[in-house]
VEXGUBA-982495 format. One record per residue (C-alpha): x, y, z; residue in one letter. Coordinates in steps of 0.001 Angstrom, whole numbers, plus 500000, padded with zeros to 6 digits. Example, Ala and Ser with C-alpha at 12.3 -4.5 7.8 and 13.67 -1.06 7.14 Angstrom:
<atoms>
512300495500507800A
513670498940507140S
</atoms>
This chain:
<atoms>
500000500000500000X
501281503596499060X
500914505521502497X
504182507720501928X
505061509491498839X
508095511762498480X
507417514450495674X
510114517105494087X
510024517934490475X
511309520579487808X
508464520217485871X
505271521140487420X
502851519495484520X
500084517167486579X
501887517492490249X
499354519020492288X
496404516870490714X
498446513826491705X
499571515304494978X
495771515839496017X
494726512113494375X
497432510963497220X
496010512775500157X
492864512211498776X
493622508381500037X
495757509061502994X
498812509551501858X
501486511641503168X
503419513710501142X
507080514970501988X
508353517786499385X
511608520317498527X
511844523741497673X
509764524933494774X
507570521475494561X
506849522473498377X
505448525563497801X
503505524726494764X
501738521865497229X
500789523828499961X
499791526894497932X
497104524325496169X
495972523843499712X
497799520053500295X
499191519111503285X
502464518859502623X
506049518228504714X
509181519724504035X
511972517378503126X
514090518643506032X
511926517930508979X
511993514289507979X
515666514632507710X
516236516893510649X
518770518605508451X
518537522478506788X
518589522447502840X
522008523956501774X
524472525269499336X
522090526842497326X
520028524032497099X
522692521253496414X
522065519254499241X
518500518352500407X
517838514676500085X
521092513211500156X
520439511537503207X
520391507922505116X
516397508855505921X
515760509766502628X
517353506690500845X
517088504039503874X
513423504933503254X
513191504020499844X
515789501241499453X
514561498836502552X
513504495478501313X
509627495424503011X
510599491557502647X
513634491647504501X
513284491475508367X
516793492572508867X
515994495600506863X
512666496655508446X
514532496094511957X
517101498076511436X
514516501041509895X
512827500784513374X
516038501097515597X
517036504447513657X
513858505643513865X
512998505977509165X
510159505307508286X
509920503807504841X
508913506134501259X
506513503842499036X
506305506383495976X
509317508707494725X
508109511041492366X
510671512889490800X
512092514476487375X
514883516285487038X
516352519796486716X
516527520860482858X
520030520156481778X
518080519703478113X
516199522997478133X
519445524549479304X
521789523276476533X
519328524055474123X
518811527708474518X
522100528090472116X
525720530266474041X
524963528796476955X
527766529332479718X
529304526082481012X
528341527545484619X
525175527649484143X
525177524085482067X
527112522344484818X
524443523930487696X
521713522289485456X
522726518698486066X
520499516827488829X
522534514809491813X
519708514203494100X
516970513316491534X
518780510967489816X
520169509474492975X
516765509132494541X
515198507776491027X
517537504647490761X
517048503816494571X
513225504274493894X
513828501778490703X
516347499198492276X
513699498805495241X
510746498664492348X
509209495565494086X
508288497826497107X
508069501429495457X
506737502986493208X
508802505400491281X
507288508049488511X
509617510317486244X
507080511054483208X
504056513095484309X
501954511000481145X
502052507871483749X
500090510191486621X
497089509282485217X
498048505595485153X
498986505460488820X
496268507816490172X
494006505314488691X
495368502063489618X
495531503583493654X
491845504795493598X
491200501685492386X
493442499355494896X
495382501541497234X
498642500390495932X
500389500447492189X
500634496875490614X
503691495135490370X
503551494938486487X
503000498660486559X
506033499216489178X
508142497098486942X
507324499282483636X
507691502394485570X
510976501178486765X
512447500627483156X
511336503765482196X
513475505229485167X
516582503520483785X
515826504930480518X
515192508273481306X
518530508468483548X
520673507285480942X
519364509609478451X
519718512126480949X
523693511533481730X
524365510899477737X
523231514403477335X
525627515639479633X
528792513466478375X
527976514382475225X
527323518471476035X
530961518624477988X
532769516443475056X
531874518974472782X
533620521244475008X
536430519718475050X
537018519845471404X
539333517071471030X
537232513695471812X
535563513332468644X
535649509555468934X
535815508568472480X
537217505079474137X
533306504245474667X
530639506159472814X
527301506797474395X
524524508426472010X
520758508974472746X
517648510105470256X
514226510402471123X
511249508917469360X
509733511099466622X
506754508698465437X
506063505291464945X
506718504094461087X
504209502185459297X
506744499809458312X
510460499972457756X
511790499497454407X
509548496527453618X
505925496014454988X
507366492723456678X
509880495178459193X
509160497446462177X
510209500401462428X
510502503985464243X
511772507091463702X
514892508749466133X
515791512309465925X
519378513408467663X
518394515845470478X
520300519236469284X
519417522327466938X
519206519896464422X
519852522864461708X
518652522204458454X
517459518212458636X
514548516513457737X
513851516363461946X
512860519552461811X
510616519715458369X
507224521037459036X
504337518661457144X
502209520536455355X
500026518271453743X
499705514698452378X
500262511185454123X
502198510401457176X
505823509797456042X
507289506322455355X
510520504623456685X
511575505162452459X
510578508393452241X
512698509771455529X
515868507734454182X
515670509006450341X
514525513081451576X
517497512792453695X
519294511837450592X
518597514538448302X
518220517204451058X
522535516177451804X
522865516622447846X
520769519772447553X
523709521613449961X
526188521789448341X
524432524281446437X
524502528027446637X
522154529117443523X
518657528100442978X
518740524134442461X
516500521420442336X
517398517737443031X
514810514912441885X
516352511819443899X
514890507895443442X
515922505640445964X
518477507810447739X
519897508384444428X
520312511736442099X
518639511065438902X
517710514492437821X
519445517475439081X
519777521107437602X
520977524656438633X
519334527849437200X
518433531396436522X
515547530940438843X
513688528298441123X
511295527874437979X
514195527426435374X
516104524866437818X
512723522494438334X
512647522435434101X
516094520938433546X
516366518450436824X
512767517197435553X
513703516885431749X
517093515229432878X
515292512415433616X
511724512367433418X
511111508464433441X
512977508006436533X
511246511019438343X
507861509109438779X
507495508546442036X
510521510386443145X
511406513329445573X
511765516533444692X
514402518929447014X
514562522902446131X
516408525627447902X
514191528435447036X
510793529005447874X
508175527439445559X
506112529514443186X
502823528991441747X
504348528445438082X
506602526061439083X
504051523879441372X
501662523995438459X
504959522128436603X
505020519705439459X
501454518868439729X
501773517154436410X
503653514497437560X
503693512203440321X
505702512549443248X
505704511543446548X
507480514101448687X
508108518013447848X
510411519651450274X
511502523277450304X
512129526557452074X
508781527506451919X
505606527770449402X
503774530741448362X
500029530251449156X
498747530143445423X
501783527396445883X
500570525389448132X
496675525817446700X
497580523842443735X
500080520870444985X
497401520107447962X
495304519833445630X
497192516275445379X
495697514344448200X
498680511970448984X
501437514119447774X
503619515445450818X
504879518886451266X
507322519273453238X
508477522752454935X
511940522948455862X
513362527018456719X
516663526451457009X
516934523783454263X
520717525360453183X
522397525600456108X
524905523042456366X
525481520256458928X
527483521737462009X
531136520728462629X
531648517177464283X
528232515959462824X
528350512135463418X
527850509804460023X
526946506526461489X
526244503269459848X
524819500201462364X
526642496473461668X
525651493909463263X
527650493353466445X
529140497159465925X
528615500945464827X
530843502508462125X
531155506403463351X
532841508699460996X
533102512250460190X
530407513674457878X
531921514206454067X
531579518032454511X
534225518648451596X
534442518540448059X
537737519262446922X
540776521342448548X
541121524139445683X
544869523873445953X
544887520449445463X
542617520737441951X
544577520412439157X
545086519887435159X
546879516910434219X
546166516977430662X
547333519467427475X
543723520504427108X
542531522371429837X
538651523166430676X
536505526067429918X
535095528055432109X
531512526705431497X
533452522984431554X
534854523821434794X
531625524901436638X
529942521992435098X
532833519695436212X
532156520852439783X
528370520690439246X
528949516681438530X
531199516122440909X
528401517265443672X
526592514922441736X
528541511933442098X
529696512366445329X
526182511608446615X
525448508961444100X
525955505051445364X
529985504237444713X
530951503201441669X
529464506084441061X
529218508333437345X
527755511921436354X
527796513222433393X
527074517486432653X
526262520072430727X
525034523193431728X
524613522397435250X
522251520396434481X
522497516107434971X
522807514118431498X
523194510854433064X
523978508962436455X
525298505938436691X
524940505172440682X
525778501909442626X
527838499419440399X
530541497383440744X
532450497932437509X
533197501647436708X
532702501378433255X
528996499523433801X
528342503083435386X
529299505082432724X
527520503343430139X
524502503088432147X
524713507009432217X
525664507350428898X
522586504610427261X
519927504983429634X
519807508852429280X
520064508735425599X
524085509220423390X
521965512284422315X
522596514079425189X
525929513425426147X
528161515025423242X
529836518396424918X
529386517086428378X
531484516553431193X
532097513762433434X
532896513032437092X
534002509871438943X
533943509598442227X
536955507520442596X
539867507265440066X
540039504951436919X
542761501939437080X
543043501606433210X
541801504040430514X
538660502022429278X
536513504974430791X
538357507441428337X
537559505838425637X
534356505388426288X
533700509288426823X
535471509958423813X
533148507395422110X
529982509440423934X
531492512431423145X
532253513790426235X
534631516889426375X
536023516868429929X
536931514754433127X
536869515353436789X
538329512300439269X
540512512442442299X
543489510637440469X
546194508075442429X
546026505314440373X
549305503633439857X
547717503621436266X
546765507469436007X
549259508168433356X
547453505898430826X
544094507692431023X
546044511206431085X
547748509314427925X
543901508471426879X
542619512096427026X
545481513705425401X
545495511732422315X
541537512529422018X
541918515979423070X
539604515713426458X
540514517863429463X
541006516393432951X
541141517520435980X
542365515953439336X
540905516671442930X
542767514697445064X
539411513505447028X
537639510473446689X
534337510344447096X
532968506588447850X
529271506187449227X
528196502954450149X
</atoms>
């Protein structure tokens, strides 16, 4: 039976109607500080923490329930004879509910140039304390840290006087849960500030639920979606549905795909991906002008695809896109005539992302689960290091080659390794993602687009060629100019390759695999 209940939380949501559903049955209620005064001001009988303890609060607060009546209370095993004798001989009585969450290190963190002071006087000793004594001893007490599981326990003790054990068992998980989260936040907060423990001797990361999935990437799998708890600046965590279905386990994976493609773009771009892959993408004058060309550079391939923009959507350009059928449109923002005419699409989903440009902060986690393990790397933030870009051939590239060269090699570097991209105009004239033979991806970008298109384009590899079949090939297709990172042992034979067919190429330095 619940006849004592110890009560001190930061967040205020539910308290006092729980508080008053205790007293309401007899219970009494010990308190601290704030929780205290929000009690008795709602009229509840409540005691203060330090006349069970005999012992003042101090240092500002630091110290109030770190003491042997506090935890004797909660941790004595009712079963245990030794236990309840010894309670009796000092004189503690026993605590049969802790309710308890914790100061807002979170909410602190968050509020962006937040001093390490004030950070550091965030982070909860007592509660936590308390909280894992409540849960170790969950056969005997009942410990709450959610305010959504008041209801829960209010109604199982109207009901029976007492929380069940299945209930006290659940609520003792979530404990466990809640206090890891809780200290992962605040490893990870202070490595940041130390700036040099980027990958740790043990690595602990937490996310918190977003929504349930439907299914994962087949109807067959489970699945759930996890955001990183942060600013999260410009990701797909903090896109803002504006119409259409709920969002699939496929449709999170291949947004997030073209919305990593889409910046590495400064002008108005579009990216149309399929299956986490680029298969139309175009730069232009205008918003309008850059939908045209990524559509057109593939238009088979963009049924049923995503569609990524950097610039607001306009009412001529959604009344382009409501011709066809996609399944997600994400951007900056829509104007309302905009928006009138894509909802006008039942199922298609719009997708509302501000800051869709701004690029992932520094020390950004890319993370790929194994089984058994976790591959952790940096996140591919460059390109190329301009100093290390050079010319290796007699030809060299025009101007309009060169920015299309770059243009690919954005391309490619977010394509599926062995990846191709062919160019012209900053505009895609073939992609040739995910193969296991280089050349197989540059014909597959050169056939499947159409030869038409590819005389007077460029091309760029994401990793260098070991023999010169891909030359040959381009000069076959007609392609005009070559970006790769180079350090084959072979090299010289392509560079051979282009000069004897007059093609320009240009080394980066920088590979580029994706897998």
């Amino acid at each position: 039976m619940i006849k004592r209940a110890l009560i001190s939380v930061s967040d205020k949501t539910g308290i006092v109607e729980l508080a008053q559903a205790l007293a309401k049955r007899g219970v009494e209620i010990i308190s601290t500080g704030g929780t205290f005064r929000t009690l008795a001001e709602a009229g509840i009988n409540v005691i203060n923490i330090s006349d069970i303890t005999g012992f003042p609060e101090c240092l500002d607060g630091r110290v109030k329930t770190l003491h042997p009546k506090v935890h004797a209370g909660i941790l004595a095993m009712r079963s245990s004879e030794d236990h309840m004798k010894q309670l009796e001989e000092l004189g503690i009585e026993t605590i049969d509910m802790v309710v308890i969450n914790l100061y807002p290190f979170k909410q602190t963190i968050l509020k962006g140039n937040v001093e390490l002071a004030e950070a550091i006087e965030n982070i909860d000793i007592g509660g936590p304390t308390m909280l894992r004594a409540a849960a170790k001893n969950y056969q005997d007490v009942a410990v709450v840290v959610d305010p959504e599981d008041y209801a829960k326990v209010i109604s199982e003790i109207e009901a029976t006087g007492d929380v069940s054990g299945e209930t006290k068992f659940r609520l003792a998980y979530k404990v466990f849960e809640h206090t890891s989260h809780y200290d992962t936040l605040i490893a990870g907060y202070l490595r940041s500030r130390l700036g040099d423990q980027a990958f740790p001797e043990t690595l602990s990361l937490t996310f918190e639920k977003v929504q349930d999935m439907r299914y994962g990437e087949n109807p067959h799998q489970k699945a759930v979606f996890y955001k990183e708890v942060g600013a999260n600046t410009g990701c797909l965590t903090n896109a803002k549905q504006l119409h259409g279905k709920e969002l699939s386990y496929n449709n999170i994976n291949d947004t997030n795909g073209a919305l990593e493609l889409l910046k590495e773009f400064d002008e108005p771009t579009v990216i149309v991906t399929k299956h986490a892959n680029p298969c139309g993408a175009a730069s232009g004058t205008d918003i309008f002008d850059a939908y045209i060309k990524a559509f057109e550079a593939d238009p088979v391939s963009a049924f049923g695809g995503i569609v990524a923009l950097n610039r607001e959507v306009d009412a001529r350009t959604a009344e382009e896109m409501k011709k066809i059928f996609y399944e997600i449109i994400i951007a900056p923002s829509f104007s309302p005539e905009a928006l009138e005419i894509l909802k006008e699409k039942k199922n298609l989903r719009l997708l509302q992302l501000e800051d869709i440009s701004a690029k992932l902060p520094a020390g950004t986690y890319d993370m790929k689960k194994v089984a058994g393990g976790l591959l952790v790397q940096d996140y591919n933030n460059e390109l190329f290091n301009p100093d290390d870009l050079k010319c290796v051939t007699e030809v060299k590239p025009t101007e309009q080659q060169m920015e299309d060269l770059i243009f690919a090699m954005k391309i490619v570097k977010h394509a599926k390794s062995n990846g191709i991209a062919l160019a012209k105009n900053k505009q895609t004239v073939g992609v040739g993602p995910g193969q296991t033979a280089r050349v197989t991806a540059l014909r597959i970008a050169i056939d499947y687009y159409g030869k038409d298109k590819t005389p007077g384009s460029v091309m760029a590899s994401d990793a260098f060629f070991p023999f010169p079949d891909c030359v040959e090939i381009a000069h076959e297709a007609g392609i005009k100019a070559i970006i790769q990172p180079g350090g084959s042992i072979r090299d010289q034979e392509s560079i051979d390759a282009c000069n004897k067919y007059g093609i320009a190429m240009v080394f980066t330095g920088m590979r580029h695999f994706k897998h």
